[in-house]
C-alpha positions in Angstrom: 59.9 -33.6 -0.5 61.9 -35.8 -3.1 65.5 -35.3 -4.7 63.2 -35.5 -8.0 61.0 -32.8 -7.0 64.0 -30.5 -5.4 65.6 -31.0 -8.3 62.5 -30.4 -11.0 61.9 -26.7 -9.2 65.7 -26.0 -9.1 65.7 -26.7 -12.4 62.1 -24.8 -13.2 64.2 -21.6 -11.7 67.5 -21.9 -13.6 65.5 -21.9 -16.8 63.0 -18.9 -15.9 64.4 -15.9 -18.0 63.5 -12.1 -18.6 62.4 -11.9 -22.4 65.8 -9.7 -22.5 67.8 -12.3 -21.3 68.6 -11.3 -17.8 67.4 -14.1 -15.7 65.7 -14.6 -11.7 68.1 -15.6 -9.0 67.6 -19.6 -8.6 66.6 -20.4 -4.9 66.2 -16.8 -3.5 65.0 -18.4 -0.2 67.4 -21.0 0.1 64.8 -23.2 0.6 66.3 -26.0 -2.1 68.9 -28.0 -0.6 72.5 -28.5 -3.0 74.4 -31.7 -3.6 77.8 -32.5 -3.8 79.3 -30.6 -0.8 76.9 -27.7 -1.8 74.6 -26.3 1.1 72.1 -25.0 -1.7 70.8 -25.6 -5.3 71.5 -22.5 -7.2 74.3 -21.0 -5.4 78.5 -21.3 -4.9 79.8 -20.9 -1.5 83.0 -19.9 -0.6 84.7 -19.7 3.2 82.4 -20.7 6.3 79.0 -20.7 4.6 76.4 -23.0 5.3 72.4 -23.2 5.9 70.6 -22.2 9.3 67.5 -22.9 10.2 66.9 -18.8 11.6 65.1 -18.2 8.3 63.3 -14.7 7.7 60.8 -16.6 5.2 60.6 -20.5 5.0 62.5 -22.8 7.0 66.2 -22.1 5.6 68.6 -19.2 5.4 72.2 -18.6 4.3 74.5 -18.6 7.1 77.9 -16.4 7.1 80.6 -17.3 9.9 84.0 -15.2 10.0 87.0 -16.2 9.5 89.6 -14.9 11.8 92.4 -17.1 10.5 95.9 -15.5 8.7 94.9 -16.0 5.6 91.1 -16.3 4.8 88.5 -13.5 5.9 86.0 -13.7 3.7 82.8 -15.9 3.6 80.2 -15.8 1.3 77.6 -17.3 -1.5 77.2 -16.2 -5.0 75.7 -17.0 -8.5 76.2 -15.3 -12.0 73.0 -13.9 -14.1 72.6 -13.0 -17.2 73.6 -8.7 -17.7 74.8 -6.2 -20.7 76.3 -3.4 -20.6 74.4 -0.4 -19.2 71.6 -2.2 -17.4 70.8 -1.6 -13.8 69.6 -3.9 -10.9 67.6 -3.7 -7.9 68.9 -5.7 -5.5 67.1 -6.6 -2.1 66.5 -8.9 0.7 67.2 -9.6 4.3 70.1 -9.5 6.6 70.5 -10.5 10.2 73.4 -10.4 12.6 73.6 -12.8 15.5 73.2 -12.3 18.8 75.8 -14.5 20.5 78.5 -14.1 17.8 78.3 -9.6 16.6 79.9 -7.7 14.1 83.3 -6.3 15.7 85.3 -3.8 14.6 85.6 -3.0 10.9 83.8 -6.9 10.0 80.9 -6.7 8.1 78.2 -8.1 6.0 78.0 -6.8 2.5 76.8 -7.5 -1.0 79.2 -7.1 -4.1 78.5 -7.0 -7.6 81.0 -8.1 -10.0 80.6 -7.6 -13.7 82.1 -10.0 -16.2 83.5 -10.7 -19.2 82.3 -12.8 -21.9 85.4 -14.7 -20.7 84.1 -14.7 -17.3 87.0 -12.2 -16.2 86.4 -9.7 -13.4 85.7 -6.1 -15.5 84.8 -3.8 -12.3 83.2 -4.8 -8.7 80.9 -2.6 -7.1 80.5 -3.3 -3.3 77.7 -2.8 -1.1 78.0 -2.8 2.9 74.5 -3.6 4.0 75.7 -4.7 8.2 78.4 -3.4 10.6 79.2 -3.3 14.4 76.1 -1.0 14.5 73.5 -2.9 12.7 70.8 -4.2 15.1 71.4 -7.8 16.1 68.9 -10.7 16.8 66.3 -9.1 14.4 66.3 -9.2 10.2 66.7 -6.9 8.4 65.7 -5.2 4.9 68.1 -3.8 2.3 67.5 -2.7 -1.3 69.5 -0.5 -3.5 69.8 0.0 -6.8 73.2 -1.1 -8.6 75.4 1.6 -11.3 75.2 0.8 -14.4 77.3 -2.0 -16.1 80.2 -1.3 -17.7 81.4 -1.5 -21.5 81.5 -5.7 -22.3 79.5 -6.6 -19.5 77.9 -10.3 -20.1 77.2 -11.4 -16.4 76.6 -9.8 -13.2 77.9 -11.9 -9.8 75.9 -11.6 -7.0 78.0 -12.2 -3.7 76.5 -12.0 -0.6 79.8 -11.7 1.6 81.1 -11.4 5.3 84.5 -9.7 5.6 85.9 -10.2 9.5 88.4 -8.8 11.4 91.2 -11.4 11.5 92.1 -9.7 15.2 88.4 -10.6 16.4 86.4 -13.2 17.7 84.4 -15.0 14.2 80.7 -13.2 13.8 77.6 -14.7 12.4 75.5 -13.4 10.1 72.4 -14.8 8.3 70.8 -13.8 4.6 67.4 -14.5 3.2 64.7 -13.7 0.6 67.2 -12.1 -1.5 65.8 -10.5 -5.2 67.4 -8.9 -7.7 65.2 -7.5 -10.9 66.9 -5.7 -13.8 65.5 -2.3 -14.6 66.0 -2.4 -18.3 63.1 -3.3 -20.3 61.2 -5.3 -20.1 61.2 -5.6 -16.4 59.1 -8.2 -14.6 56.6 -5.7 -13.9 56.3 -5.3 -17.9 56.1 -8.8 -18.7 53.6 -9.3 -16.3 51.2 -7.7 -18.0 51.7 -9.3 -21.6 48.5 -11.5 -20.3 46.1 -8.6 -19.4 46.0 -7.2 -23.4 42.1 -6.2 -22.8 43.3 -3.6 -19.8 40.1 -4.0 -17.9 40.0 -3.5 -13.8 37.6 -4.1 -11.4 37.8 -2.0 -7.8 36.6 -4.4 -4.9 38.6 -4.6 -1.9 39.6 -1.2 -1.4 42.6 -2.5 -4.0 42.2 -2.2 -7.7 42.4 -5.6 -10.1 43.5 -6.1 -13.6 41.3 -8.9 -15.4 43.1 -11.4 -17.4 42.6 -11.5 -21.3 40.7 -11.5 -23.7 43.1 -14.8 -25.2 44.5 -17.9 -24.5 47.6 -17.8 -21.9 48.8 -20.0 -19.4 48.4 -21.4 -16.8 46.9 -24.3 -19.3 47.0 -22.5 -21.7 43.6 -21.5 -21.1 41.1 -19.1 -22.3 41.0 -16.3 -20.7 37.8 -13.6 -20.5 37.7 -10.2 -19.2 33.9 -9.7 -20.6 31.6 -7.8 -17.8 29.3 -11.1 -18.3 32.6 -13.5 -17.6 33.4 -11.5 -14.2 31.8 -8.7 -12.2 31.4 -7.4 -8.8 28.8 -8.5 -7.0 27.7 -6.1 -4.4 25.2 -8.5 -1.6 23.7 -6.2 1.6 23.3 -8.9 4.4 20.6 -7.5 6.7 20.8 -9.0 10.8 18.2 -8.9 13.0 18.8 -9.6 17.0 16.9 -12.0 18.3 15.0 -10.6 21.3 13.4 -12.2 24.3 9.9 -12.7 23.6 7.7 -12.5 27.1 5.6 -15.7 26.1 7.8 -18.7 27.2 9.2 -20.8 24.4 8.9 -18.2 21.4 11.5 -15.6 20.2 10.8 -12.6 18.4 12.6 -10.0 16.0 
């Protein structure tokens, strides 16, 4: 793929917003590749961080080493979104600890949310352990909570995803991926979803249930969009199959 492309879909994610303001993580998947010293488009790094290609989804994943060094012990990745005061995330993704290099000790993988000023000072962090010594290694795993809510003058929520070793232990490895976070205040994706299904018609095929786009004219295009029984139906077909059968004069088969 192109720089120009990378770059058009880095930038395509950095500009896609809630209709409240908070906005999507860019490169959840750390599937984009950064510049300038940067091992991905979207996100900061800080300590031994770097991409790996152990990936949970895709073909790239944040990578986490330890530091066991006198005065650094943290590693980590992080970007800033878009919060106010009182709203609530979800926060999710995956997490795996390596094999050859474990959690010791107290190290351990965790995600912290730091809420901001309008002056992009440091109001109150909220941290999140999501892997210890006694986490599962060699296998992802999923995490999800749901964040308190922001405090008084709150502007922008920092996502860290964060390794904190054990300076008196041998430097662990740990790998993030597919990481989401979705505000809960309204509207919340699954709101604005809908805002293109105004007619609220479903159909049931499947075994799942399907809402049917429109009536109106919405994107992709924009196009024009109908959820009239003779724009879209379910057709029901019966297919009947008859064996074919050994027929005893030579050369002809019957039913």
């Amino acid at each position: 793929m192109s720089n120009s492309r990378l770059m058009l879909i880095l930038f395509s994610l950095l500009v896609l917003c809630y209709i409240h303001a908070g906005c999507y993580l860019a490169n959840p998947s750390f599937e984009i590749p950064g510049a300038g010293g940067a091992s991905f488009g979207g996100w900061n790094q800080f300590g031994l961080s770097g991409a790996t290609e152990i990936a949970y989804h895709g073909f790239s994943a944040a990578l986490l080493s330890g530091q066991n060094s006198a005065s650094e012990s943290a590693s980590g990745f992080w970007q800033d979104l878009d919060s106010e005061p009182s709203e609530q995330w979800i926060v999710s993704g995956h997490l795996m600890v390596s094999q050859d290099f474990p959690l010791l000790q107290d190290s351990q993988a965790l995600v912290k949310l730091e809420w901001r000023n309008a002056a992009g000072n440091l109001i109150r962090e909220d941290i999140h352990p999501v892997a210890d010594p006694s986490t599962p290694v060699k296998e992802y795993i999923f995490f999800s909570f749901q964040s308190a809510a922001a405090p008084g003058g709150t502007v922008a929520l920092r996502l860290v995803l964060a390794m904190v070793q054990n300076q008196s232990v041998f430097p662990a490895n740990v790998y993030f991926d597919q990481i989401n976070s979705l505000s809960t205040t309204y509207p919340t994706l699954d709101d604005a979803q809908w805002d293109d299904f105004p007619g609220g018609r479903t159909l049931d095929f499947a075994g799942r249930q399907w809402r049917v786009k429109g009536p109106g004219h919405y994107g992709p295009g924009p196009n024009n969009f109908s959820d009239s029984p003779s724009s879209i139906w379910v057709m029901i077909v019966t297919v009947c199959i008859s064996p074919l059968v050994r027929s005893p004069v030579p050369g002809i088969a019957r039913k």
